[in-house]
C-alpha positions in Angstrom: 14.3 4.2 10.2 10.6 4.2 9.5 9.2 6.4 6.3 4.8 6.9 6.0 4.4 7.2 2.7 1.4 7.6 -0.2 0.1 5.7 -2.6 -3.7 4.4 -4.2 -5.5 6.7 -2.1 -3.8 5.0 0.7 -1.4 5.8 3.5 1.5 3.1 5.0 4.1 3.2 7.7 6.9 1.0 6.3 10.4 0.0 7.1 13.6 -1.6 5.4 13.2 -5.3 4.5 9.2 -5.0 4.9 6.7 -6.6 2.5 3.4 -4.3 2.4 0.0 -5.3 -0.1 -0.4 -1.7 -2.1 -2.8 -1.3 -4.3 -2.2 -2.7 -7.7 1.1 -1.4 -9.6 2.3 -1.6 -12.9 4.9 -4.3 -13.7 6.0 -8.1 -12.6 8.0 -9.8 -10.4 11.3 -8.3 -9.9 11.0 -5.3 -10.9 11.8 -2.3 -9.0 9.1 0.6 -7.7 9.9 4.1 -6.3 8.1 6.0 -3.8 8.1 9.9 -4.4 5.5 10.4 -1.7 7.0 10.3 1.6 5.1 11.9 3.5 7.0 11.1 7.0 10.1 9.9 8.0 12.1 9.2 11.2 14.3 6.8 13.7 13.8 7.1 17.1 12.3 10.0 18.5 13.6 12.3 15.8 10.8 12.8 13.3 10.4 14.9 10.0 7.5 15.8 8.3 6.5 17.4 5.1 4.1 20.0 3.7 2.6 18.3 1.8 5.6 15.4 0.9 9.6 15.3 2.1 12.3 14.9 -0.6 13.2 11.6 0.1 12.1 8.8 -1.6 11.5 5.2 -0.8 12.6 2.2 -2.7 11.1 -1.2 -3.4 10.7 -4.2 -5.4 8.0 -6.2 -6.5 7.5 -9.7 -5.0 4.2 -10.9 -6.1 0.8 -9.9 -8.3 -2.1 -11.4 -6.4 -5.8 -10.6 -5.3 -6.7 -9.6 -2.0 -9.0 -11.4 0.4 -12.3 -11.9 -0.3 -15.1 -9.4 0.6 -19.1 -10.6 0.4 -21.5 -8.2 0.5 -25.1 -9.1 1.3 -28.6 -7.5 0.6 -31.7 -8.1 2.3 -34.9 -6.8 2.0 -37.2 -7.5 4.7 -40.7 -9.0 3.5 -39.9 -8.8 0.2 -38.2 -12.4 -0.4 -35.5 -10.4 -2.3 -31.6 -11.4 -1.4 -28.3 -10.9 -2.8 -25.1 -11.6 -2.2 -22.1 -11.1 -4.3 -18.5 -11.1 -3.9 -15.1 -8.8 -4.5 -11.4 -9.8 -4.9 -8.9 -6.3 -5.0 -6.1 -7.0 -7.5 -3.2 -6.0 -4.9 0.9 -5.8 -5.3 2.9 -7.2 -2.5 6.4 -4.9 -2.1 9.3 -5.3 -0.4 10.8 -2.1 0.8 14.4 -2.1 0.3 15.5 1.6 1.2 14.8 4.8 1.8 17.2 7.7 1.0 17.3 11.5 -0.1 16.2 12.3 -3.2 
């Protein structure tokens, strides 16, 4: 069973025993999270969606607070001598998805 649900701004496609990188969520390691969003859900060819969200909800745990790759950006002016380059790390949560049920 597959669920796409919502959350940062974001939308994911997970599945039981999954570990997604969200962005960052409140709490530490072991600590449970719930998904209210759900968006989509299905197995197989059967498929349910919502307008706007379903009432199921999705189920996870926290595994790890860490930063996210990281991203340079670069400016250049041409015939100016003028560069810059700086540099971005995204606090991100990793989450292990370990159900999804009915609300």
């Amino acid at each position: 069973m597959f669920a796409v649900i919502k959350t940062g701004g974001k939308q994911y496609r997970v599945e039981k025993d999954e570990i997604i990188a969200v962005e960052r969520l409140e709490g530490n390691d072991g600590d449970s999270v719930v998904f209210t969003e759900v968006l989509m859900a299905g197995s197989g060819d059967a498929v349910e969606t919502g307008s706007p969200a379903l009432k199921k909800v999705v189920e996870g745990k926290i595994v790890a607070q860490t930063k996210g790759p990281k991203l340079f950006i670069q400016k250049f002016r041409r015939r100016k001598n003028s560069k810059t380059r700086t540099g971005h790390r995204q606090l991100v949560t990793k989450v292990k998805i370990t159900g999804i049920k009915d609300a």
